[in-house]
C-alpha positions in Angstrom: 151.3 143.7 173.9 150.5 147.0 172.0 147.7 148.6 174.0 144.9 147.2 172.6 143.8 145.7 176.1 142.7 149.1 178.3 139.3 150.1 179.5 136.7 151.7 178.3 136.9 155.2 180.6 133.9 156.9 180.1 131.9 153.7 181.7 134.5 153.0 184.5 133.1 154.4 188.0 135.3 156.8 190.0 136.7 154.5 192.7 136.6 152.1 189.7 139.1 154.9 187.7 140.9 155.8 191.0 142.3 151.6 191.2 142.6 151.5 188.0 145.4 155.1 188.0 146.8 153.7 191.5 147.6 150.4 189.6 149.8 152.1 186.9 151.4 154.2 189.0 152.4 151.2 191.3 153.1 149.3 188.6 155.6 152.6 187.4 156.8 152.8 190.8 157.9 149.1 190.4 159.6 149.1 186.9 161.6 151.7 188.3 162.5 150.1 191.9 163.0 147.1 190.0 165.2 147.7 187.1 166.0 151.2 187.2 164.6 154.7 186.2 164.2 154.0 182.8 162.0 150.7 182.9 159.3 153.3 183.3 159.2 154.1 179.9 158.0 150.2 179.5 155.0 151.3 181.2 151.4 150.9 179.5 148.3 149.9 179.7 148.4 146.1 179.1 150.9 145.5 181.5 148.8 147.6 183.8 145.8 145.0 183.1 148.2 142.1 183.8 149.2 143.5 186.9 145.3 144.1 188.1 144.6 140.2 187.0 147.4 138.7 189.1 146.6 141.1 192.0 142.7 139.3 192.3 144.6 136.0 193.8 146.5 138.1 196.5 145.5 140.5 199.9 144.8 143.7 198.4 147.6 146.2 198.9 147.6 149.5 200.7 147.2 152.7 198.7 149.7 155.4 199.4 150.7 159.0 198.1 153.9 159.6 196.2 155.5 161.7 194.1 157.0 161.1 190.2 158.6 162.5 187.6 155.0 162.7 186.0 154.0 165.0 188.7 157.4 166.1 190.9 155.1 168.5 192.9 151.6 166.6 193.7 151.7 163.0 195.2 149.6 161.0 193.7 147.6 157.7 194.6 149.8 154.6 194.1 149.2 151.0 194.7 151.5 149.6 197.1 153.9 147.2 195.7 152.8 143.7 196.2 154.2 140.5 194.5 151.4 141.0 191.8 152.8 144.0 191.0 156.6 142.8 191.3 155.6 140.0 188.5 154.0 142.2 186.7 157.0 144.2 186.6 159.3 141.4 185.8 157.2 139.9 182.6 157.2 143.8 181.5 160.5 143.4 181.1 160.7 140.0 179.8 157.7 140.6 176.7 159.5 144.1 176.0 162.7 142.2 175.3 160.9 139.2 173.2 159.6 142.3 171.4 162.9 143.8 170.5 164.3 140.5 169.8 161.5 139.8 167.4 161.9 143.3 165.5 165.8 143.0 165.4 165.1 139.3 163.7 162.4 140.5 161.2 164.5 144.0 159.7 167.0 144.8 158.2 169.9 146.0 159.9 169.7 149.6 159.3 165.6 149.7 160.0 166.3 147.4 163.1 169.2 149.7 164.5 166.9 151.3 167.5 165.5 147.6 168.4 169.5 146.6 169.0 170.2 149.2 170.7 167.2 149.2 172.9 167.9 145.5 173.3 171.3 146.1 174.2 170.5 149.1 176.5 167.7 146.2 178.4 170.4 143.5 178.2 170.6 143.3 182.0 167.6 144.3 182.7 166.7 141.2 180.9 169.2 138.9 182.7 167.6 139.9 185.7 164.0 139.3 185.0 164.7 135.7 183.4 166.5 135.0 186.9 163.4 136.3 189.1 161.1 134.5 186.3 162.6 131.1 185.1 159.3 129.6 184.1 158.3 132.6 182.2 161.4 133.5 180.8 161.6 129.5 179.0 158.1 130.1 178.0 158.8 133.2 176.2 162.0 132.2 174.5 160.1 128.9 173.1 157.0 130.6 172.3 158.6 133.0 170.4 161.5 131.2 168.4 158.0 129.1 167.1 156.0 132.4 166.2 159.7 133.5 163.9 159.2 129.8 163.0 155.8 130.4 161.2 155.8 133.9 159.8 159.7 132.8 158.5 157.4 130.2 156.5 154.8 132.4 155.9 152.3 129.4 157.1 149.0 130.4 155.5 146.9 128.5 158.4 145.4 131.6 161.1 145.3 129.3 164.4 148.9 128.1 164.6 151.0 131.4 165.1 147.4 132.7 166.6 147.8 129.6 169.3 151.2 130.0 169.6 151.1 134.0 171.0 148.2 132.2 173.1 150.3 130.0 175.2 152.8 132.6 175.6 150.8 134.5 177.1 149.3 132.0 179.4 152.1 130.1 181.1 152.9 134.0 182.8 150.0 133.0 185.3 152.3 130.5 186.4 153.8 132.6 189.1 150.6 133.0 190.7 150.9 131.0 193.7 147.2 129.4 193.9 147.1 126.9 192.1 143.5 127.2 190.7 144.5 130.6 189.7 147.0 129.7 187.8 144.0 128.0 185.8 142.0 130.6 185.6 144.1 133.0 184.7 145.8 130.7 182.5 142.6 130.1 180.4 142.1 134.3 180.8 145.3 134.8 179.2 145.6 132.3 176.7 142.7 133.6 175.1 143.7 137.4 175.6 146.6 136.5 173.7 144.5 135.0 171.1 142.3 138.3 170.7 145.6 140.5 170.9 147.2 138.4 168.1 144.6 138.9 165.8 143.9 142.9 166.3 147.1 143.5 166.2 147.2 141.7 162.8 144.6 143.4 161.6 145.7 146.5 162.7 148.9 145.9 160.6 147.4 145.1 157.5 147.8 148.3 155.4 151.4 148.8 157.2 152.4 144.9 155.8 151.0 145.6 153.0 153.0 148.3 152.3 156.6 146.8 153.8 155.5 143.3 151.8 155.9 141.7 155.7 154.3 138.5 156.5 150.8 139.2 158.1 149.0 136.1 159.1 145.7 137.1 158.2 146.5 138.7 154.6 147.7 135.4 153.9 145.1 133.4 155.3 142.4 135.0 153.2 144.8 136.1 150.1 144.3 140.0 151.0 146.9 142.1 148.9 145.6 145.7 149.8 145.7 146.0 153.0 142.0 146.2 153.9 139.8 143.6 155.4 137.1 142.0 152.7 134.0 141.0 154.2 134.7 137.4 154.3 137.5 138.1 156.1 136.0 140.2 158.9 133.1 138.0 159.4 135.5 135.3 160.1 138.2 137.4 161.9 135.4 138.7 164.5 133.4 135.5 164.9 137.0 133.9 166.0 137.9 137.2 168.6 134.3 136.8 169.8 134.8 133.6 170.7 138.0 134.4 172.6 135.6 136.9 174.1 133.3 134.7 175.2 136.1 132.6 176.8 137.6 135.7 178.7 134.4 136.2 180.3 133.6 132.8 181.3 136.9 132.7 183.0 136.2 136.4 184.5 133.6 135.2 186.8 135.6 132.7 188.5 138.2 135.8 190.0 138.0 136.6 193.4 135.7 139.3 193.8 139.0 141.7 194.3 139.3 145.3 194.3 140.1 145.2 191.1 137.7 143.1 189.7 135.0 145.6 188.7 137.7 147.0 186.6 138.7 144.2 184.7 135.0 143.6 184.3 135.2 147.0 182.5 138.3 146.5 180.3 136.8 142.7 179.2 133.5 143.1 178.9 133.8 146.9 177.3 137.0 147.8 176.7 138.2 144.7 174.3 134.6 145.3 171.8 134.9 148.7 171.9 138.9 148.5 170.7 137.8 145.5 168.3 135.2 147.7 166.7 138.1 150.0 166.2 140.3 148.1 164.9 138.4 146.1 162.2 136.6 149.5 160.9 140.7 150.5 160.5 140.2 153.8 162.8 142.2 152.4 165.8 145.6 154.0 164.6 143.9 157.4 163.7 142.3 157.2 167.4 145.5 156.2 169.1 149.1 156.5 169.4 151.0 153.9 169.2 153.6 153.3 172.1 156.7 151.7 171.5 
């Protein structure tokens, strides 16, 4: 997750925005009751989203006042924790260390020194998440040692790491406890984690191009320059549209939540307007990547 997955703010209403801040602080408040002070820097605005799609299949939680390190002297609105919010909390933990894991095995050791020692600064954070999140934790591990699999053998075909990210991403609904949740937002996330894999992708192509590594769609369609021809954006946004298209078939069969009106936002606006970023290559100039 790299932050591609965030609303679109100047169309999100104000009680809409209001959630939306009271989720990621909750969600902050929870890294760091959780696993410590530190997990807050884990904090973003994916996660955030996770923790707002979980919440639609629980009560909605109370919203209280507290203080932060962000702002020491004004409280400010904070969702209470819930176990939407304790999950989300948990799988924040668990994708930051797949992440870490991943960099450590694709560099070299002296450009990979800050992933191992991040990794082994989150070593027991880690331990503790895979305990409170068995299912997830397995899921992650196998999903992952595949994806190494297929950019280790540079596979040429788009849909197999694609589908791969995909199911990693959807077996973290398995926590929810309703059963047809954990089909809806299994089918939400599996094709979240489809779009995700192939922005990100895209977004990495002059970067790759650069560092020679293994970028799934510049070997697909035999790009060597690190820009998107028009073959392959044509086919690389008729394939995230269709993930699209999937996210908001599966959107209208939440709850109507509190926080559904904002996920409404971040799918149905946020993901196009980030897409369009990304494919016309002005995402990183717009954004800052977070760690």
């Amino acid at each position: 997750m790299t932050g591609y997955v965030r609303p679109l703010r100047c169309e999100l209403r104000l009680r809409e925005l209001d959630w939306f801040r009271a989720a990621y602080c909750g969600l902050c408040h929870t890294l760091a009751r959780r696993y410590g002070f530190w997990a807050r820097w884990l904090l973003g605005y994916d996660y955030t989203v996770l923790s707002l799609a979980l919440s639609a299949y629980e009560r909605p939680g109370a919203v209280c006042h507290k203080r932060c390190p962000a702002s020491p002297f004004r409280k400010k609105p904070c969702l209470a924790a819930g176990l939407a919010a304790e999950m989300a909390a948990d799988l924040t933990v668990l994708l930051t260390v797949g992440r870490l894991k991943d960099a450590v095995a694709d560099k070299s050791f002296v450009k990979g020194l800050p992933a191992r020692l991040a990794l082994l600064l989150m070593s027991r954070a880690g331990r503790r998440a895979a305990r409170r999140q068995p299912e997830a934790y397995a899921a992650v591990t196998r999903e992952l040692t595949r994806l190494r699999a297929y950019e280790q053998a540079r596979t040429s075909a788009l849909d197999p790491p694609a589908d791969t990210f995909a199911r990693m991403l959807s077996q973290l609904a398995r926590g929810v406890p309703d059963v047809s949740g954990q089909r809806v937002l299994g089918h939400l996330f599996y094709h979240l984690g489809r779009w995700v894999y192939l922005m990100d992708a895209c977004d990495d192509l002059a970067k790759d191009a650069k560092s020679g590594g293994y970028n799934p769609v510049a070997v697909r369609f035999g790009l060597t320059g690190g820009q998107l021809t028009d073959e392959a954006l044509g086919a690389v946004w008729e394939t995230a549209r269709l993930s699209r298209l999937e996210i908001e078939t599966a959107l209208t069969l939440l709850p109507n939540a509190p926080g559904t009106a904002v996920l409404e936002n971040i799918f149905l606006l946020g993901l196009p307007h980030t897409e369009e970023q990304v494919l016309n290559g002005t995402w990183r100039k717009l954004h800052a990547r977070r760690p």
